[in-house]
C-alpha positions as CSV (number, residue, x, y, z in Angstrom):
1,X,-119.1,127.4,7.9
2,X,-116.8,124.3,7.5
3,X,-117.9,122.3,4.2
4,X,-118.7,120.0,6.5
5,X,-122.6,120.2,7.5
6,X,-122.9,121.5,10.9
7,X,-126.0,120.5,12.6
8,X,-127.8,122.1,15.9
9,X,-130.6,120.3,18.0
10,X,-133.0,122.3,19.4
11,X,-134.6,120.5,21.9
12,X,-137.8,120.6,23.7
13,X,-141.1,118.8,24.9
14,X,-143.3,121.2,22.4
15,X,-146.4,120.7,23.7
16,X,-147.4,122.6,22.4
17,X,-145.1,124.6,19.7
18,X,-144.8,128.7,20.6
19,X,-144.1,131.7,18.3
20,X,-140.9,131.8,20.6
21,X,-140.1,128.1,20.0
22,X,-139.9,129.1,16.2
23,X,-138.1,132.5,16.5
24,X,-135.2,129.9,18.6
25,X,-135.3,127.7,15.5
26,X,-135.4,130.5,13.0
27,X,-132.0,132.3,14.9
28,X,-130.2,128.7,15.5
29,X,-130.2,129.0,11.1
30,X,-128.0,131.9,11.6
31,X,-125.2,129.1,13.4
32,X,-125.9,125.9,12.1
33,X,-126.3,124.5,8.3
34,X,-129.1,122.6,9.2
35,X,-131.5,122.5,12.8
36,X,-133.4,119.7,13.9
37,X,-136.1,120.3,16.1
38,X,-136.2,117.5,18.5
39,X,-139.5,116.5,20.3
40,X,-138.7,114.8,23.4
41,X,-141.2,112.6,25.0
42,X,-141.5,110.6,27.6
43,X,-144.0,107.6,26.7
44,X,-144.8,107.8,30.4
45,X,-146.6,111.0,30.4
46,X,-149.7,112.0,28.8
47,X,-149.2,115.0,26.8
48,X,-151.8,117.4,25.6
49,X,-150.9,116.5,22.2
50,X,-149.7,113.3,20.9
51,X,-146.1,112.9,19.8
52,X,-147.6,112.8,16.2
53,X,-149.8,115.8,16.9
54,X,-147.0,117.7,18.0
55,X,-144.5,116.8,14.5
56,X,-147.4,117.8,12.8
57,X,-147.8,121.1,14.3
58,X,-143.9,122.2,14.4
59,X,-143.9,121.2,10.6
60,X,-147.0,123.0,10.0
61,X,-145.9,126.2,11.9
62,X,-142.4,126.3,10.2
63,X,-143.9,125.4,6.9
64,X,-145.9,128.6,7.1
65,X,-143.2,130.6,8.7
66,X,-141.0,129.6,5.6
67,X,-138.3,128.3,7.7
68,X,-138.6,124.6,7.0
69,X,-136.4,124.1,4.1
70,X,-133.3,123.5,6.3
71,X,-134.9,122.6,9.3
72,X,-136.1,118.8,10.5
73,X,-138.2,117.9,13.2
74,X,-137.9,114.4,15.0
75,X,-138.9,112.6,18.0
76,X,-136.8,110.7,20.4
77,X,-138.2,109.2,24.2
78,X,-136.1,108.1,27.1
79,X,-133.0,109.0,25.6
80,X,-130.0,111.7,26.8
81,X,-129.7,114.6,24.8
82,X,-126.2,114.0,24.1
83,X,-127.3,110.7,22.7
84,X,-129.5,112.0,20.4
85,X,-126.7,114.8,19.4
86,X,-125.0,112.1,18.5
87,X,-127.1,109.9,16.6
88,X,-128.2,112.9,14.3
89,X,-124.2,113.7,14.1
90,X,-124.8,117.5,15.8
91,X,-122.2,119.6,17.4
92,X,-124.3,122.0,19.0
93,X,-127.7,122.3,21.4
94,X,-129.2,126.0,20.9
95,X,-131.3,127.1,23.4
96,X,-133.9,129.9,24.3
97,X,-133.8,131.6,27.7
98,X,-136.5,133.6,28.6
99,X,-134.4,134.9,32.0
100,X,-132.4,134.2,34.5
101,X,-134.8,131.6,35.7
102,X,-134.4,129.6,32.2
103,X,-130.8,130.6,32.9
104,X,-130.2,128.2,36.5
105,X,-132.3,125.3,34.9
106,X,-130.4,125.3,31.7
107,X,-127.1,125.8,32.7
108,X,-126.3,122.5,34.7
109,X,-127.5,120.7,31.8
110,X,-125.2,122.6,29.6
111,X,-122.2,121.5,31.9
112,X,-123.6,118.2,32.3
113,X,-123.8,117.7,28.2
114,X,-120.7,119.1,28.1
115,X,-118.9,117.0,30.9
116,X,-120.6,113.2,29.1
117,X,-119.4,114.1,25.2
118,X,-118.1,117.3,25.3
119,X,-121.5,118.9,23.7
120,X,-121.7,122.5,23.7
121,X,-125.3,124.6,24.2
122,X,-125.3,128.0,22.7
123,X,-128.1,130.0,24.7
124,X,-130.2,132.6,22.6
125,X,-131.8,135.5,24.5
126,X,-135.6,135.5,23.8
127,X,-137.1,138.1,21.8
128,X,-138.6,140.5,24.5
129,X,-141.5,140.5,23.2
130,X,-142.0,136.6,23.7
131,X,-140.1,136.3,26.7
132,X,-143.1,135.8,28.8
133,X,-144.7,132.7,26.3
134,X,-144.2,129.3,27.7
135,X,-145.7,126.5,26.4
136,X,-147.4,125.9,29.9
137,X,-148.5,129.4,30.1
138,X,-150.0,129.1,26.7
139,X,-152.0,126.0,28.1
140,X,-153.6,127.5,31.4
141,X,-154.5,130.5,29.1
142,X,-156.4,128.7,27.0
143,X,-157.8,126.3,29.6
144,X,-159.2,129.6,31.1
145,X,-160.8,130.8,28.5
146,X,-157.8,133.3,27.6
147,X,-157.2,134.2,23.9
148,X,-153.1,133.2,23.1
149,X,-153.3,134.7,19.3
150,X,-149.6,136.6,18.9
151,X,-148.3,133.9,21.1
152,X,-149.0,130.7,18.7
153,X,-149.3,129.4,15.5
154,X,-152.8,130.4,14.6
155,X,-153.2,126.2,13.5
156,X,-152.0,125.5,17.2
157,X,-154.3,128.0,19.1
158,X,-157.4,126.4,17.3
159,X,-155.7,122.6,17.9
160,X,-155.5,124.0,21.8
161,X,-158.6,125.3,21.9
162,X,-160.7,122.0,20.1
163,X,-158.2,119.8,23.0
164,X,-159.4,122.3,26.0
165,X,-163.2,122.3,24.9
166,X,-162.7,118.4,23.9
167,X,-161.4,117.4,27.2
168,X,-163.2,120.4,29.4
């Protein structure tokens, strides 16, 4: 690395955080300096968790992990990636892809990042064995009465458990 601090966004709704959000943020480490983890929002739609639930629970989760010392996590709403990338001064977008389905969504985006400010997305394969956790998934589980332990924080499985028994 440059002496110059080089800084990587991972992005995503993290609603709520996954072990294979964390293992993205842990592996962006290996190319970037510093990561932010930023929570996008959009003030429009209701969440399952509040913006403010959700910093709380990345924080938590990488605080336990022990991979918060270089890590931040912010939140930003109705805003274009590449303008957040450039408010927080990063070069690069790391992203988890899960398959070649994660592959087509992400990949215009990419280009289209790329194309406004000339922002580049590095893609990280997901660790097989968390290919199949989505934060959606995660949600109907629970909902269901499914047990998600081994595919969240265990802080977040009891918040998303409280949330599914608070609002049936």
């Amino acid at each position: 690395m440059s002496d110059r601090v080089r800084r990587a966004v991972c992005p995503g709704s993290y609603d709520p955080v996954t072990l294979g959000h964390l293992d993205v943020v842990e592996r962006a480490l290996a190319v970037a300096d510093e990561v932010v983890v930023a929570v996008l929002h959009n003030p429009a739609k209701r969440g399952t968790f509040t913006v403010e639930e959700r910093l709380d629970l990345v924080r938590g989760a990488l605080a336990h992990a022990g991979i918060g010392d270089r890590v931040r996590v912010e939140a930003f709403a109705d805003r274009l990636l590449v303008d957040v990338c450039r408010d927080l001064d990063a070069g690069v977008v790391v992203k988890g892809l899960r398959g070649g389905t994660d592959f087509a969504y992400e990949l215009p985006m990419a280009r289209m990042n790329r194309h406004l400010t000339g922002l580049e997305t590095v893609f990280l394969p997901a660790d097989p064995s968390l290919e199949h956790v989505s934060s959606s998934l995660v949600k109907e589980v629970v909902r269901y009465g499914g047990d998600v332990t081994g595919l969240v924080p265990d802080e977040v499985r009891d918040a998303l458990v409280a949330r599914v028994r608070e609002h049936g």
